[in-house]
Residue, then its C-alpha position, 0 to 999 in steps of 0.5 A: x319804657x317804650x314799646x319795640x316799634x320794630x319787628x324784624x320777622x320772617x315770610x316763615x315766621x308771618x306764615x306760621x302766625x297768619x296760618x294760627x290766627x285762620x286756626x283760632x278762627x275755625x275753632x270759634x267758629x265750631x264754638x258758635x255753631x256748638x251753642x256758646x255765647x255767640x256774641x262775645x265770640x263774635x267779637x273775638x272773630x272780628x278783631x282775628x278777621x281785622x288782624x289778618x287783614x292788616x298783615x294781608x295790607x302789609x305784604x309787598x306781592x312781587x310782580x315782574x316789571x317786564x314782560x306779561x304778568x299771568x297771576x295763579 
């Protein structure tokens, strides 16, 4: 059997999951600063950190093709 290379998500549905990926980020933090192997911890912190990271790279930003573009 081969993996779905496919996956058909919405914008909703890639907020919902960046936004539990930032949350599981804050609660390692809050074991580390609790005194926890910080280590393995850390470990765990990188791959969430390179995870958001790949799904930011993904992302197509609208930007207009006319006209003075103003960001914020």
């Amino acid at each position: 059997m081969k993996p779905n290379l496919k996956f058909e998500l919405s914008v909703q549905d890639m907020k919902i999951i960046e936004t539990a990926l930032q949350n599981k980020l804050s609660r390692r933090a809050e074991r580390i600063m609790q005194g926890e192997d910080a280590e393995i911890i850390q470990t765990e912190a990188r791959e969430i950190r390179k995870l958001l990271g790949r799904l930011h790279n993904q992302k197509n930003w609208y930007r207009p093709s006319k006209g003075i573009y103003v960001s914020g």
